[in-house]
C-alpha positions as a printed Julia matrix, in Angstrom:
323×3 Matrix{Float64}:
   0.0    0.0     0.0
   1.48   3.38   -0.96
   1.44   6.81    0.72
  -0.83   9.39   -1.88
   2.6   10.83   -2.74
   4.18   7.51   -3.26
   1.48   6.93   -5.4
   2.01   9.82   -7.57
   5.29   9.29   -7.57
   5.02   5.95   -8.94
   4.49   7.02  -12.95
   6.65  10.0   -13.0
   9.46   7.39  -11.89
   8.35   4.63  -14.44
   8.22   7.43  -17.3
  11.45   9.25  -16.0
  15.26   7.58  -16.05
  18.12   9.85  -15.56
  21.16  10.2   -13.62
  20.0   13.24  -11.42
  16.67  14.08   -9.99
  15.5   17.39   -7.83
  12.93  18.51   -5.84
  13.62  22.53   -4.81
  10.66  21.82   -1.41
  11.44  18.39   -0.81
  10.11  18.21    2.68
  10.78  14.51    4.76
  12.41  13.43    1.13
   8.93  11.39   -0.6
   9.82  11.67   -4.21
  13.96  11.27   -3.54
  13.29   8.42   -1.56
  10.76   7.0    -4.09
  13.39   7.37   -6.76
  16.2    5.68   -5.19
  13.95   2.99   -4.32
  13.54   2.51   -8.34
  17.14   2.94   -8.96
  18.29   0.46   -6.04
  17.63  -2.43   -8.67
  19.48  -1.23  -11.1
  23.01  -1.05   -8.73
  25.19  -3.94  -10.16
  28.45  -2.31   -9.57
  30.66   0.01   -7.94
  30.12   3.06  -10.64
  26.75   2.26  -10.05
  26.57   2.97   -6.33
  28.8    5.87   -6.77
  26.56   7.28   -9.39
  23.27   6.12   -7.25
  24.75   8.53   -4.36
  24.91  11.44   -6.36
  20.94  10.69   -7.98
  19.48  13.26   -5.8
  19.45  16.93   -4.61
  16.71  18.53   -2.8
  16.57  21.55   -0.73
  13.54  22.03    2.15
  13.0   25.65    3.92
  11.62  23.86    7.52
  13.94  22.46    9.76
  12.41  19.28   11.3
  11.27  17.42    7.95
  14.82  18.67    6.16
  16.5   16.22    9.21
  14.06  13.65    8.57
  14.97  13.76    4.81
  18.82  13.72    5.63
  18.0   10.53    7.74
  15.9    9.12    4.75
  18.66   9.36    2.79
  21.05   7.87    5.11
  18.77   4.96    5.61
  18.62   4.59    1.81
  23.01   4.51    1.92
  23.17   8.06    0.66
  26.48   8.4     2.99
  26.69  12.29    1.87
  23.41  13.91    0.83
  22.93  16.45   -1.84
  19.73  17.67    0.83
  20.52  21.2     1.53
  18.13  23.22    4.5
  17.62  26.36    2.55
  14.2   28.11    0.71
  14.16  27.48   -2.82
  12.33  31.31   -3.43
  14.61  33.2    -1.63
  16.99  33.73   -4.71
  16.42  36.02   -8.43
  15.46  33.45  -10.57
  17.26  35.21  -13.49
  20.45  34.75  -11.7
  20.49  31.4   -12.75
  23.1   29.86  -14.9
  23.33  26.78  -17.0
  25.45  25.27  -14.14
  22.54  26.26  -11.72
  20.03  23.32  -13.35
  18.85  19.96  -13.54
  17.7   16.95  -15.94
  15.19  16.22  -14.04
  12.74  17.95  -11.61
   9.84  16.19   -9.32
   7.89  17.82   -7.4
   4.75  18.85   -4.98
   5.13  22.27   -4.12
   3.46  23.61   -1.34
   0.27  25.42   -2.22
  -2.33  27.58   -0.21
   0.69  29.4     1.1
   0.62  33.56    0.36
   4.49  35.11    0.33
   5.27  38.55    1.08
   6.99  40.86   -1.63
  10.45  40.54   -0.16
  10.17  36.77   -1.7
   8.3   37.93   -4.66
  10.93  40.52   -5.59
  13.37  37.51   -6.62
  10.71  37.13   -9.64
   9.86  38.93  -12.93
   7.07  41.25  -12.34
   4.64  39.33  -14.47
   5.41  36.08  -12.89
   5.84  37.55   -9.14
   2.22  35.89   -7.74
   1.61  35.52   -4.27
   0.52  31.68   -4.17
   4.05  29.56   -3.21
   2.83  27.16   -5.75
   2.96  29.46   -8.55
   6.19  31.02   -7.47
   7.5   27.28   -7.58
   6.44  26.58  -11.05
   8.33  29.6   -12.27
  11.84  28.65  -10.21
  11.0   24.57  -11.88
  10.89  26.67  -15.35
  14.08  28.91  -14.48
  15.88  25.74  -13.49
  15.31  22.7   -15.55
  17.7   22.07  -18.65
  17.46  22.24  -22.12
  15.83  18.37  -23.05
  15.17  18.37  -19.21
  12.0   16.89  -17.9
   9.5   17.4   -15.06
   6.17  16.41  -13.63
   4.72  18.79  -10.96
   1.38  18.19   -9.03
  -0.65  21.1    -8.59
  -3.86  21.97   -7.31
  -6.81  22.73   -9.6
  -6.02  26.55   -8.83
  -3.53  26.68  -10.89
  -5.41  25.55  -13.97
  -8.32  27.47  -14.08
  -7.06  30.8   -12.45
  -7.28  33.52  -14.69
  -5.3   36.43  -12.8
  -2.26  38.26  -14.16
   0.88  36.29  -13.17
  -1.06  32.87  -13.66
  -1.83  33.55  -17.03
   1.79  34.73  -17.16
   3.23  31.67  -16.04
   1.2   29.43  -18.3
   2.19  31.72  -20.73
   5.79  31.2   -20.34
   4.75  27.25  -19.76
   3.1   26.58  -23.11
   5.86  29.0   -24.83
   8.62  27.63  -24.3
   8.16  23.91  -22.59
   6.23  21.16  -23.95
   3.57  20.49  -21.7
   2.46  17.15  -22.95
   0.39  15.39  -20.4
  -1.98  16.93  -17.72
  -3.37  13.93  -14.96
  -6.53  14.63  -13.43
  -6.41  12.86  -10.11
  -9.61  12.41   -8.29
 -10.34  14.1    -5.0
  -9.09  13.52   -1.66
  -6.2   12.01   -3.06
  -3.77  13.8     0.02
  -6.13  12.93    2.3
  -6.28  13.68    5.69
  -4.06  15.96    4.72
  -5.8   17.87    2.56
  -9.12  17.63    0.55
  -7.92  19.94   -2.07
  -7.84  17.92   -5.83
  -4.89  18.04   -7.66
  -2.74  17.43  -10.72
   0.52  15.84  -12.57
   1.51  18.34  -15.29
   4.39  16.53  -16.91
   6.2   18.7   -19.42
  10.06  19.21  -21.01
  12.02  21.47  -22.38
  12.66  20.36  -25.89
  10.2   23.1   -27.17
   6.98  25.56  -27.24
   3.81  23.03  -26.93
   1.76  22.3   -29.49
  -0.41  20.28  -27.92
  -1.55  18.94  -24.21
  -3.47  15.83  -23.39
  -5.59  15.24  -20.68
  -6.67  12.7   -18.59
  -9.17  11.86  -15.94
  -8.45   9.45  -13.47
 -11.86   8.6   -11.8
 -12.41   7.1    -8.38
 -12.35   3.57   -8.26
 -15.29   1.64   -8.41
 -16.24   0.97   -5.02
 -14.68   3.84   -3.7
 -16.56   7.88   -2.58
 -13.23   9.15   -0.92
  -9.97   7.79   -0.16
  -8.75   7.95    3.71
  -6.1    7.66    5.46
  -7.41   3.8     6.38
  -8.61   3.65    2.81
  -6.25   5.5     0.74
  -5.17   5.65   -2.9
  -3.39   2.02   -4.28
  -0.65   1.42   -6.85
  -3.42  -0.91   -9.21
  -5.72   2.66   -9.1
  -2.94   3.8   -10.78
  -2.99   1.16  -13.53
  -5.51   2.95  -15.93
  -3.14   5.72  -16.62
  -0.45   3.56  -17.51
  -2.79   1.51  -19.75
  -3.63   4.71  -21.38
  -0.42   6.91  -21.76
   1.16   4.39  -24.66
  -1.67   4.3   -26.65
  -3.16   7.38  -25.88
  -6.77   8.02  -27.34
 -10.01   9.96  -26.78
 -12.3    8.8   -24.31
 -16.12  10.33  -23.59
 -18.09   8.91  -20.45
 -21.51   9.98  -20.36
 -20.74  12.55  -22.63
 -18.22  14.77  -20.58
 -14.57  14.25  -21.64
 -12.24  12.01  -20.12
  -9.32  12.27  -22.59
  -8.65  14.78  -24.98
  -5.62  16.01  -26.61
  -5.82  19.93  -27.04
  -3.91  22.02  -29.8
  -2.07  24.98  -27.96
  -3.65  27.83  -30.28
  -6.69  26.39  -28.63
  -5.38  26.36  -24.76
  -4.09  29.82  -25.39
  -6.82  31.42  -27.74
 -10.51  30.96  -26.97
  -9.96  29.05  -23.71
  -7.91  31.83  -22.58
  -5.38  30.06  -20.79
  -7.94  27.68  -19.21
  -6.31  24.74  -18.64
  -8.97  23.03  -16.6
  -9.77  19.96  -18.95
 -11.33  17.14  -18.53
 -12.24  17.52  -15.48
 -14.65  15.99  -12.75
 -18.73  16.52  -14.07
 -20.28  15.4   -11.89
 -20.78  17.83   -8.73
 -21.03  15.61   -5.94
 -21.74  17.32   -2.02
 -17.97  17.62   -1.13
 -17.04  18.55    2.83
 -13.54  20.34    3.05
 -11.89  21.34    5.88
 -12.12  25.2     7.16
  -8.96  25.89    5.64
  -9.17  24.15    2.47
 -12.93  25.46    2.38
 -11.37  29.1     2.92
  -8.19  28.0    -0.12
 -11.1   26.8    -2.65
 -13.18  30.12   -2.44
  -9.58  32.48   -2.1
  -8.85  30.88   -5.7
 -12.53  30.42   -6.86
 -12.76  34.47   -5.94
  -9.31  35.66   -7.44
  -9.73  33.86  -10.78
 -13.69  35.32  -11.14
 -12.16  38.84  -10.21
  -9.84  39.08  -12.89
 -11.88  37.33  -15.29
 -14.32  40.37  -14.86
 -11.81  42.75  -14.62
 -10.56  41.23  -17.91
 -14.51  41.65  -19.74
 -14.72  45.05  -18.0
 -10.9   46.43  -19.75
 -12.27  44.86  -22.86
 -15.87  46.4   -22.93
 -14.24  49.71  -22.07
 -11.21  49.64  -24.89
 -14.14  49.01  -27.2
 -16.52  51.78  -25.96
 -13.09  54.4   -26.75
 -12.77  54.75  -23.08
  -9.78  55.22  -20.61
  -9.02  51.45  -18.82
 -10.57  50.43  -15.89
């Protein structure tokens, strides 16, 4: 049985195989440790081992989990750890050099966070947001290499919202990366820890996108919520794999499941809306206080500037000054 971020883990690390993998907020060490689990069986010698202890690098901002990922790593015979107890926003991303990135970057940033403008100021003014997550996605972009790869969960925020530097970033995402793949994963996949539904965007740097697929993964039969005595399994996994080699359209009950979208679509009439093929079906969902109070923070911001945005546009075409 595997932890929700196991879980995730899992395809990223079947669909990924280089020498060194990052996470920049890599908390108690979940994807690292997944990794070198994978790479274990492939040890046969000693340039193995010596290259399997130099596999990872991870930095984490909080004190307590960063120890308990330096003694993750020691208990997976990392006898010096590329883990480093530092915060991953707290430099200008355009300070960064070619020596500065990575092949390959895994993460789950933490989201629902706000930062003040002393951490925002190490950003481009479009990109500078407030949400951690977003700020994350823009130091991923900043630091993976050219032919690099990553796969980032997200929360649903990120894909719908509409305000200034999250259009910005998905600008910058679909202009120069190749988003490929989007994963809808059902609700409560974190839970207890949170009921807030989230997302693997897996994308590379080999060029601009020109186009993104997207796929569902439904609950499992059987299943309303996953639990912390109930939670998400390797085989609910399974239909994803099945899917991502052969990768076709699928309709249920006449809502999308899969779909592959061209980019002039994502970033013309869908307007940066990269909420696909999502959940239909609206089912009576209890959250938490503070993911309740998250959902309608996001919900709000993103209808905000989507009426600020009718508002400029009804205004430039009436001759008048901008709202």
């Amino acid at each position: 049985m595997l932890k929700p971020l196991d879980l995730q883990a899992l395809y990223i690390i079947l669909c990924i195989k280089v020498a060194l993998v990052t996470d920049f907020a890599c908390g108690t060490g979940g994807f690292l440790t997944s990794w070198l689990k994978e790479l274990e069986k492939e040890v046969k010698t000693t340039d193995d081992r010596a290259a399997f202890g130099r596999s990872v690098y991870g930095i984490e901002k909080k004190q307590f989990p960063y120890m308990l990922c330096i003694t993750n790593m020691l208990l997976h015979d990392l006898d010096v750890p590329q883990v480093f107890h530092d915060n991953s926003l707290l430099r200008d991303v355009l300070d960064y050099t070619e020596d500065d990135r990575f092949d390959v970057i895994l993460m789950n940033p933490p989201y629902g966070g706000s930062e003040k403008a002393d951490v925002k100021n190490h950003f481009p003014a479009d990109l500078a947001s407030s949400e951690t997550a977003d700020l994350f996605m823009s130091v991923i972009m900043y630091r993976l290499k050219e032919n690099g790869r990553a796969a980032v969960i997200l929360p649903d925020g990120f894909l719908f919202g509409t305000d200034n530097a999250k259009i910005s970033i998905k600008k910058k995402l679909l202009s120069e990366f190749n988003l490929h793949t989007v994963i809808r994963m059902p609700g409560s996949v974190f839970s207890p820890y949170t009921s807030i539904t989230t997302n693997i965007l897996f994308f590379d740097r080999t060029g601009p996108t020109e186009k993104t697929w997207f796929y569902r993964l439904d609950m499992p039969e059987g299943y309303k919520h996953f639990s912390k005595t109930k939670p998400m399994k390797a085989e609910h996994f399974a239909p994803v794999e099945a899917w991502w080699n052969d990768r076709q359209p699928i309709a249920v009950d006449g809502f999308d499941k899969a779909r592959c979208f061209a980019v002039e679509e994502l970033c013309g009439e869908l307007g940066y809306n990269l909420d696909q093929c999502g959940f239909p079906h609206e089912e009576e969902e209890i959250l938490s206080p503070m993911d309740l109070i998250q959902r309608y923070q996001e919900e709000r911001a993103s209808l905000n500037a989507e009426i600020d945005r009718v508002l400029a546009d009804i205004t430039e075409k009436l001759g008048g000054a901008e709202l």
